[in-house]
C-alpha positions in Angstrom: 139.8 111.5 37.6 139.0 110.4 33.9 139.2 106.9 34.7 136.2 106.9 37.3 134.0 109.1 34.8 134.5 106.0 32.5 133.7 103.7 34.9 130.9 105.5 36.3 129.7 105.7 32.8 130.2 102.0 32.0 127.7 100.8 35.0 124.9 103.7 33.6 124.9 101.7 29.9 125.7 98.3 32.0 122.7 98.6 34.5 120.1 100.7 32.7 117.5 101.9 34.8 118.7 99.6 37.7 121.5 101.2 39.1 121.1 103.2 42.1 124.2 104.4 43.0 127.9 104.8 42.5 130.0 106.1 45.5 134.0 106.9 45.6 134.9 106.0 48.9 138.2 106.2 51.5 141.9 107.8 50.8 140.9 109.2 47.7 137.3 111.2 48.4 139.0 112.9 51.3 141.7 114.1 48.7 144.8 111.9 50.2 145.5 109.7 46.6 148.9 108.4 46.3 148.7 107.2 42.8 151.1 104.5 42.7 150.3 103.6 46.1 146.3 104.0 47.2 143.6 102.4 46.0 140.2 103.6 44.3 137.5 102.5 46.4 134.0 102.1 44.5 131.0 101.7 45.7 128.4 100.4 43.1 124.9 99.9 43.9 121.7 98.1 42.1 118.7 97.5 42.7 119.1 93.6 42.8 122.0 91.9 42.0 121.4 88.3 40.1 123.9 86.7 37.9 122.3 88.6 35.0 123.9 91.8 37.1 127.1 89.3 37.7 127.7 88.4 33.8 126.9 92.2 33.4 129.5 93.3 35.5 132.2 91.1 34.9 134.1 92.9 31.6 133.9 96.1 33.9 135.5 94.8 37.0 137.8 93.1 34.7 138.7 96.1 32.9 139.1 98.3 36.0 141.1 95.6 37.7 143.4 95.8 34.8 143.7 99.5 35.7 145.2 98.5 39.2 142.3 99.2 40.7 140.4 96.9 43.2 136.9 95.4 42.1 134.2 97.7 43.2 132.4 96.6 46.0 129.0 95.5 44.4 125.7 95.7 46.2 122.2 95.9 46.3 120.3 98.0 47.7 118.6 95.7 50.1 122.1 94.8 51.6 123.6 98.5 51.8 120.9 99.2 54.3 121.6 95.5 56.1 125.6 95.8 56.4 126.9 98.8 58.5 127.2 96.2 61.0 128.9 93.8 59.1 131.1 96.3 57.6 131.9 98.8 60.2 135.1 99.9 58.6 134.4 100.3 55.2 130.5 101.3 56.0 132.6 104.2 58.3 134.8 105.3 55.8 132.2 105.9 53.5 130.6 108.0 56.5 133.7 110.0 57.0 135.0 110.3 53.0 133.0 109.5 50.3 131.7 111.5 47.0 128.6 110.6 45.2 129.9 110.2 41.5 126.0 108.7 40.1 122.6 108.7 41.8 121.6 108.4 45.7 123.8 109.3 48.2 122.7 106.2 50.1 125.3 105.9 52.9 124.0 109.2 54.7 121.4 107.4 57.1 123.5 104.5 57.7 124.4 103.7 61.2 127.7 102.0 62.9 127.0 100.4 66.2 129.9 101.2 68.1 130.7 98.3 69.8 130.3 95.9 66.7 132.8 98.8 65.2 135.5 98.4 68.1 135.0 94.5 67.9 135.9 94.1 64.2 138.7 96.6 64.0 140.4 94.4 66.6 139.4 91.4 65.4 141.8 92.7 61.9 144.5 93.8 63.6 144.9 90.8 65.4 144.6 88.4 62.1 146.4 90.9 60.7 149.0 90.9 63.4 148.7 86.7 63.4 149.1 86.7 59.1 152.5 89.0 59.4 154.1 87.3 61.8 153.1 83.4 59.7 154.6 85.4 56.6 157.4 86.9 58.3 158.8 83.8 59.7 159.3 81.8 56.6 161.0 85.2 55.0 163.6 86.1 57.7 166.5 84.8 56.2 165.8 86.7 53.1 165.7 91.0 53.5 164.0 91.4 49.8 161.7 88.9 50.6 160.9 89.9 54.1 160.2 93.5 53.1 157.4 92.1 50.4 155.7 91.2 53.3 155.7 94.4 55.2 155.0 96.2 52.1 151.8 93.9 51.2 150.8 94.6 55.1 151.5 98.3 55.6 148.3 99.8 54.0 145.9 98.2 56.0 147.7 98.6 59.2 147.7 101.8 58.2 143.7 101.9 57.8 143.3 100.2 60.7 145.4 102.4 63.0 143.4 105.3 61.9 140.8 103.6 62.7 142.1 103.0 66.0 142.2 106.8 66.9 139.0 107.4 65.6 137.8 104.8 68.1 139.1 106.5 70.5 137.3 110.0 69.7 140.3 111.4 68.1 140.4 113.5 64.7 142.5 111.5 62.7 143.9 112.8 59.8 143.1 111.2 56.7 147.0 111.6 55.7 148.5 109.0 56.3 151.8 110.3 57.4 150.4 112.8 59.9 148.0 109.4 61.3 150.7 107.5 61.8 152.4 110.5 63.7 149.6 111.1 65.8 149.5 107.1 67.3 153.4 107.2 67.8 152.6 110.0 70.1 149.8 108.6 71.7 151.2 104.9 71.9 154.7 106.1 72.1 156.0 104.0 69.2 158.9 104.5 67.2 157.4 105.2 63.4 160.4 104.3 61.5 158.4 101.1 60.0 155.7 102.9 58.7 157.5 105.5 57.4 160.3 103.6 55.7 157.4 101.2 54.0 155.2 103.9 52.9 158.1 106.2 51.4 159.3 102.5 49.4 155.8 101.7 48.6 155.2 105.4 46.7 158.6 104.8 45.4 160.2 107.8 46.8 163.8 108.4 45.3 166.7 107.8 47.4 164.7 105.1 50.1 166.2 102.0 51.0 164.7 99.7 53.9 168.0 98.6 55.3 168.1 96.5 58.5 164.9 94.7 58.0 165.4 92.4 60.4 165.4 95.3 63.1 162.4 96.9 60.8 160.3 93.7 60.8 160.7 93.4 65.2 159.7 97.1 65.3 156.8 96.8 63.0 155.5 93.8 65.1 155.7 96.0 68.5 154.1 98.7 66.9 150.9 96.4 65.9 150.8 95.0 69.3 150.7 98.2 70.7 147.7 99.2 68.6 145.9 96.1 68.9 146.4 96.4 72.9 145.2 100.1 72.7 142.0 99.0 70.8 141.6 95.5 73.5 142.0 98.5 76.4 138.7 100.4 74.9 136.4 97.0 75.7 133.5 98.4 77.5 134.2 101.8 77.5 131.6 102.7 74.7 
């Protein structure tokens, strides 16, 4: 992608002989981009990050944010070797999917303690689970509004449900559609949320989410049931 070559290119003139590192990271490192609906995750490293690094930084993020893109995730060297355990998700999908796009592949000796990994993933579904239904309630008397919501919600349920299987020793697929497949067979629930909100989200022609109130009650059933699949694995690892 030309637009990471740039980037990757703006950090080498923006951090001479102090960056370390430049890492693409998640959906699109294991080849699963959805461009008008996946992000670009970037890892940047330096050796030390002051606010000389910050004021150095800032027209990049800007520009890349103004790209769509999130900000990279900026970090020094000293704290990429401190955070796997503060991180366990993103530290993991860097593990699982990343590609090296400048300098050190420093993520390969990094460790995820498992039971700080099971703890945090349900610690987000559950505020994630807590911040849709707060949303949802003042948005039920309005579909467009409503569906917003569950569109702003659906990517990161859908990263933490993988996430969920992978906890669980399973190969989850890094395609989305075949993930969310795999959990409604393991946690028997009825995919029609996911699948209606990811074919609006990549703007797929045709795709209406009708019903949302019916939508929205199955979407919050099929949370709970991954958040109580993820409780259930407590003490097991």
């Amino acid at each position: 992608m030309s637009e990471l070559s740039e980037l990757t290119g703006k950090f080498e003139r923006a951090f001479s002989g102090r960056l370390v590192s430049v890492i693409l990271y998640g959906s699109a490192a294991a080849g699963d981009h959805h461009e008008k609906a996946s992000d670009l995750n970037v890892l940047c490293v330096v050796k030390q990050i002051t606010p000389r690094e910050l004021g150095e930084a800032e027209p990049i993020l800007k520009w890349w944010r103004e790209l769509g893109n999130p900000s990279p995730l900026l970090m020094s060297e000293e704290e990429v070797y401190n955070s796997a355990d503060s991180f366990p998700i993103e530290f993991g999908d860097m593990k699982r999917n990343r590609k090296v796009l400048f300098g050190f592949d420093v993520i390969a000796d990094q460790v995820v303690h498992p039971t700080y990994y099971r703890a945090y993933v349900e610690r987000e579904l559950r505020a994630g689970l807590f911040r849709l239904r707060q949303q949802g309630a003042q948005a039920l008397s309005n579909p467009v509004s409503l569906l917003k919501v569950c569109l702003a919600s659906v990517s990161t349920f859908c990263v933490l449900g993988r996430h969920a299987l992978l906890l669980a020793g399973l190969e989850a697929p890094a395609d989305r559609r075949a993930m969310i497949r795999m959990l409604g067979e393991k946690l028997s629930m009825d995919t029609r949320p996911f699948d209606t909100f990811l074919d609006v989200r990549e703007e797929k022609p045709g795709v209406e989410a009708t019903n949302m109130g019916e939508l929205f009650a199955l979407y919050l059933e099929d949370i709970r049931k991954i958040v109580e699949f993820v409780n259930a694995m407590e003490g097991k690892k």
